[in-house]
N, C-alpha and C positions, 0 to 999 in steps of 0.2 A: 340231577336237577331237582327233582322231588325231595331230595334231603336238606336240599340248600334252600329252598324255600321251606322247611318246615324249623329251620334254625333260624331264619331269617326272621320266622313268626316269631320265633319261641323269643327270642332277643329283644325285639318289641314290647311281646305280651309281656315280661320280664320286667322291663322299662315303666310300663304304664304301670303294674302293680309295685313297684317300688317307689315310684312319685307319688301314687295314689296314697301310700300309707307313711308320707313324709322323710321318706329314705334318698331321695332326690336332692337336686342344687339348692333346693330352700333350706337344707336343712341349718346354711352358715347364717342366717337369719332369725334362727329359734333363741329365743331366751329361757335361762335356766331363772326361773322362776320360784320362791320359797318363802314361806313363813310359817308363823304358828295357826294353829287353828282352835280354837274353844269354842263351846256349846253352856252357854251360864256358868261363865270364870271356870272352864272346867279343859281339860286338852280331850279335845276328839279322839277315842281309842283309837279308830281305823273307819276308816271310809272313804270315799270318793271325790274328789274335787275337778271341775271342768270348764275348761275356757270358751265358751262357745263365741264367735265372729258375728261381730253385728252384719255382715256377709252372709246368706244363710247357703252360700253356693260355697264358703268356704269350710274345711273340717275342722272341727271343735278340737283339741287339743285338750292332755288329763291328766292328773296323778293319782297319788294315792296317799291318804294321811294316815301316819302310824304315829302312836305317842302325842297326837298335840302336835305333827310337824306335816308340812308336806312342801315335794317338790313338783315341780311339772316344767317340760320345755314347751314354751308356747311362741307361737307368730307373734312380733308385733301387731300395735293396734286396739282399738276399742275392741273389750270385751265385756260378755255378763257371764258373771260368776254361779255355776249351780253348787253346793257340796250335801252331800246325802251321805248320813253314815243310820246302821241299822243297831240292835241292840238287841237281847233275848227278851221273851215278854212272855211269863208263865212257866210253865212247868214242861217236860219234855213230852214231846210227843212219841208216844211208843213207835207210831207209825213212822212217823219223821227219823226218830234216833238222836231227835235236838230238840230245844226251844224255838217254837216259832219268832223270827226277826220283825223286831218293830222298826218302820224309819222314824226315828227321834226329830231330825231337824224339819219344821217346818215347812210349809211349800213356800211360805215368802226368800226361801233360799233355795229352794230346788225348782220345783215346777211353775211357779209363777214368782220368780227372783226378781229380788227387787236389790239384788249386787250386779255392779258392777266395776270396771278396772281399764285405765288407759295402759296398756304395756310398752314401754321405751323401745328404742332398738336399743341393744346391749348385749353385753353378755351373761348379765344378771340383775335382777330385779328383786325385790324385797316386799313382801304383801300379808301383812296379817290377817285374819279374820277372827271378829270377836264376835260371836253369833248371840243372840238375846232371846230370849222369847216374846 
């Protein structure tokens, strides 16, 4: 009896953490989301881009820009756009073993964004961002 109720957990706990991290029945809902990304006419080396739900009860959705490109599957729906990409700044640090990372893009696109995006339902979506100083 003790074994069947700790599988019975385990199946649940299993459940919840699989929905929780969008692995559940929404996921025929996500949109495959992509465009180019520039920082002053230039392609974003690598960095981060995120769909955060004008919802704050909902999870923000994310990719990753490489080359100037990125993709992300996100929920439909209003969203605002953060994208943060970092860059080396100086010389290496003996300690470190690198160059300390500067964040390059401004907070008017990360921490205090002033993007945002209506996402269609579909099954793809097209979204450029051309960032400015």
């Amino acid at each position: 009896m003790a074994q069947q109720i700790r599988t019975a957990l385990l199946i649940v706990f299993t459940g919840l953490v699989l929905t929780s991290f969008g692995c559940g029945s929404s996921d025929s809902n996500m949109v495959s989301v992509s465009g180019a990304a520039t920082w002053d006419g230039q392609p974003i080396e690598k960095g981060d881009i995120i769909f955060q739900d004008n919802d704050p009860s909902v999870v923000p959705d994310a990719g990753k820009i490489v080359d100037g490109k990125y993709t992300a599957n996100v929920k439909p729906g209003e969203k605002t756009i953060l994208v943060y990409a970092t860059k080396a700044s100086g010389e290496v640090d003996p300690a470190m073993g690198m160059a300390p990372q500067l964040q390059y893009i401004p907070a008017k696109y990360n921490d205090d964004t002033e993007l945002s995006v209506t996402i269609p339902s579909g099954k793809e979506f097209a979204h450029d961002l051309n960032l400015v100083p």
